[in-house]
C-alpha positions as CSV (number, residue, x, y, z in Angstrom):
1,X,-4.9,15.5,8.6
2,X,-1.3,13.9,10.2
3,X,-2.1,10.3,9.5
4,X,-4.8,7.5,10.6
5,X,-4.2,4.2,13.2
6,X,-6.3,1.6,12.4
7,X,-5.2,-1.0,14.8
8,X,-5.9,-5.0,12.6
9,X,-6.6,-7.8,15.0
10,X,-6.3,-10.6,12.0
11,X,-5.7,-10.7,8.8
12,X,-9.3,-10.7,7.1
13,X,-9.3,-7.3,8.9
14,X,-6.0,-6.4,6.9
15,X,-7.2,-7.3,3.6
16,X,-10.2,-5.7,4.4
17,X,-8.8,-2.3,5.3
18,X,-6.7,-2.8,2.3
19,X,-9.8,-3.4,-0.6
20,X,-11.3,-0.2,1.4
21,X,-8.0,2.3,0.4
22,X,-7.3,0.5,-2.8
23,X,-11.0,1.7,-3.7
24,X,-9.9,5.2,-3.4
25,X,-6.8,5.1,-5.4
26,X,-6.4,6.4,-8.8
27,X,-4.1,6.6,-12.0
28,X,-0.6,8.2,-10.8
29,X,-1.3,6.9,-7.1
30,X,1.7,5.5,-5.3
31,X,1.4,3.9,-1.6
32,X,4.9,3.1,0.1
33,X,4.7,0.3,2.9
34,X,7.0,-0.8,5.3
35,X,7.2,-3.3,8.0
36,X,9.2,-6.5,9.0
37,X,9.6,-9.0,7.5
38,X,6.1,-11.0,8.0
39,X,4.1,-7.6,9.0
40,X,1.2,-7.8,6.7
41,X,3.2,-5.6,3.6
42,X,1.6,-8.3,1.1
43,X,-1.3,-9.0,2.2
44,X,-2.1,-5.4,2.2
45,X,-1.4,-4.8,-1.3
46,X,-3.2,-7.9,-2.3
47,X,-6.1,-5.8,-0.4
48,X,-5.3,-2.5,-2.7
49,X,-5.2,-4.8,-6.0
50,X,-8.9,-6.4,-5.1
51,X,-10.4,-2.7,-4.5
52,X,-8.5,-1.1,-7.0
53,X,-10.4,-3.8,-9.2
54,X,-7.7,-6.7,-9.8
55,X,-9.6,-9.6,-11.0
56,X,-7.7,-11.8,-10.0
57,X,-6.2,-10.8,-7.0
58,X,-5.9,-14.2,-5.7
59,X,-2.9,-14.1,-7.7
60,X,-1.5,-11.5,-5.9
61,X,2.0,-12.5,-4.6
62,X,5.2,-11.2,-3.2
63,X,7.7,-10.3,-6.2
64,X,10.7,-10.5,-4.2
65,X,12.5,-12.5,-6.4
66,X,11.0,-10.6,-10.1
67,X,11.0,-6.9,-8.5
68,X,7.6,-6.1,-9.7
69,X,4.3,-7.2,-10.6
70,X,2.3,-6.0,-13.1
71,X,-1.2,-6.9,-12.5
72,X,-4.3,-5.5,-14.9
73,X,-7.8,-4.2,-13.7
74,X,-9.6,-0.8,-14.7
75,X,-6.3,0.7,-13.9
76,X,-3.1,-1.3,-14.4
77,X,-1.7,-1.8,-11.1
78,X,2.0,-2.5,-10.3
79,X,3.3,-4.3,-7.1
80,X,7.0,-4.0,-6.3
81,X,10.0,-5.3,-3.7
82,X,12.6,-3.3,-2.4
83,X,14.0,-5.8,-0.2
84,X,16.9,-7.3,-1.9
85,X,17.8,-4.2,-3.5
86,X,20.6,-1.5,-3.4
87,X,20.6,1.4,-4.6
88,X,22.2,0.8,-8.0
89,X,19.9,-1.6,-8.5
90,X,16.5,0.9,-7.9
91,X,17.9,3.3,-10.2
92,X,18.5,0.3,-13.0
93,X,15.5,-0.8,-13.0
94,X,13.7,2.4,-14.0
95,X,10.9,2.4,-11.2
96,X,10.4,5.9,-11.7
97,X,9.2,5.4,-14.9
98,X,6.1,3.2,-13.4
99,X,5.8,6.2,-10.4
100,X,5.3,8.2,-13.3
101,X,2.9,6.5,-15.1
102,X,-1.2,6.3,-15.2
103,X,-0.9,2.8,-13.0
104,X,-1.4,2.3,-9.1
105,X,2.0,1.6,-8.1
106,X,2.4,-0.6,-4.7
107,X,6.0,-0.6,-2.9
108,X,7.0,-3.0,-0.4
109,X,10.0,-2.0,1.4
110,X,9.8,1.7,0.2
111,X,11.6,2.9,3.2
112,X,14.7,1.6,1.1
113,X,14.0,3.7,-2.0
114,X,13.2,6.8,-0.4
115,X,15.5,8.9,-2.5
116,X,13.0,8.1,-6.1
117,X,9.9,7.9,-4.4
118,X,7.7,10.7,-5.0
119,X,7.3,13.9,-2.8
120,X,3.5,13.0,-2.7
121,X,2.3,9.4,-1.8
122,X,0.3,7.2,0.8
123,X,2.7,5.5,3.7
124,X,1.9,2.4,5.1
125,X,3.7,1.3,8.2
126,X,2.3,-2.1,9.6
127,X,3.7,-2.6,13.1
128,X,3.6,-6.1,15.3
129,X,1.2,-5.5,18.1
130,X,0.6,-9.5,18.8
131,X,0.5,-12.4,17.2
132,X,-2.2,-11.7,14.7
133,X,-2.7,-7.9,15.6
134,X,-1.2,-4.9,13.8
135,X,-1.1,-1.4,14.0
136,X,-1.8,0.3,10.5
137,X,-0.3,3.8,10.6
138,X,-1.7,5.3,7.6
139,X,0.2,8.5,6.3
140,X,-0.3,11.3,3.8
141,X,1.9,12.9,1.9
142,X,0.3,15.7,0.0
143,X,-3.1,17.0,-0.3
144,X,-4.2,13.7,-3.0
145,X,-3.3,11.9,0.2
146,X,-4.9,14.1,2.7
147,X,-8.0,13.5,0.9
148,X,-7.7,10.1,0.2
149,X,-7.2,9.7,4.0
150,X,-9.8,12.1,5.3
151,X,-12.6,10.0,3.4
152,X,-10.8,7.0,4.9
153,X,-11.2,8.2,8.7
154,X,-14.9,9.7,7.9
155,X,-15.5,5.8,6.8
156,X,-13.8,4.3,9.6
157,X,-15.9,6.4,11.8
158,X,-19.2,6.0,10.6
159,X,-18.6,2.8,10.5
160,X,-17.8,1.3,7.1
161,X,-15.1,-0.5,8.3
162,X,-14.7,-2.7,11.4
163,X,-11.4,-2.3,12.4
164,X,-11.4,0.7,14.8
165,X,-9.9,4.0,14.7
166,X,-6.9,4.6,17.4
């Protein structure tokens, strides 16, 4: 499976789609999302945090200023920020070390770390299509992620979700 379109016509229907992946992530998942500035990046990943099982997802926030967010649930989950960061800076911080770990790990702005993000992961790309539409491009990398976004599509189409399938 090449990828899934889920075109969002508000932002309920963001955090929505997002609680429905986040449900199918597990230990070791990474999911790299990119977008402007204003896209839907957060909101999306506050949507993986509540169906990955963050309790308090309400809490779920931009860490553009702290890097990364380290949130607990059933399986620690960790948001990050690539915005403001070079390249020095990635490989200081030690990300891979979370990447490697038995967390969900969450990047914003991943299109800036590409070199230390793993070979297999989930890509999000949120793209403008109006003023509170977007197009979700959903993208597997690896067969965890072909999976993960098979089930997605077979849920999308029977229904389970109400944004529709491109």
């Amino acid at each position: 499976m090449d990828k899934v379109v889920v075109r969002s016509r508000n932002p309920s229907e963001t955090l929505r789609l997002g609680r429905q992946i986040g449900r199918l992530l597990r230990p070791g998942d990474v999911v790299a999302l990119s977008g402007e500035l204003g896209a839907g990046k957060t909101l999306m990943i506050k949507g993986l945090a509540e169906g990955a099982g963050v309790k308090k997802s309400v809490y779920v926030s931009s860490p553009s200023f702290t890097l990364i967010h380290e949130y607990s649930g059933p399986i620690p989950f960790y948001h990050m920020d690539f915005f403001r960061l070079g390249e020095e800076d990635l490989l200081a911080l030690g990300v891979e070390d979370y990447m490697e770990g038995q967390g969900i790990t969450a990047i914003e702005w991943a299109e800036r770390a590409c070199f230390l993000l793993p070979k297999e992961r989930l890509e999000i790309h949120i793209q403008y299509a109006g003023p509170k539409t977007r197009l979700i491009e959903i993208i597997p990398q690896g067969k965890r992620y072909e999976g993960l976004v098979q089930t997605l599509s077979s849920q999308i189409a029977r229904g389970s979700l109400e944004p529709s399938l491109e």
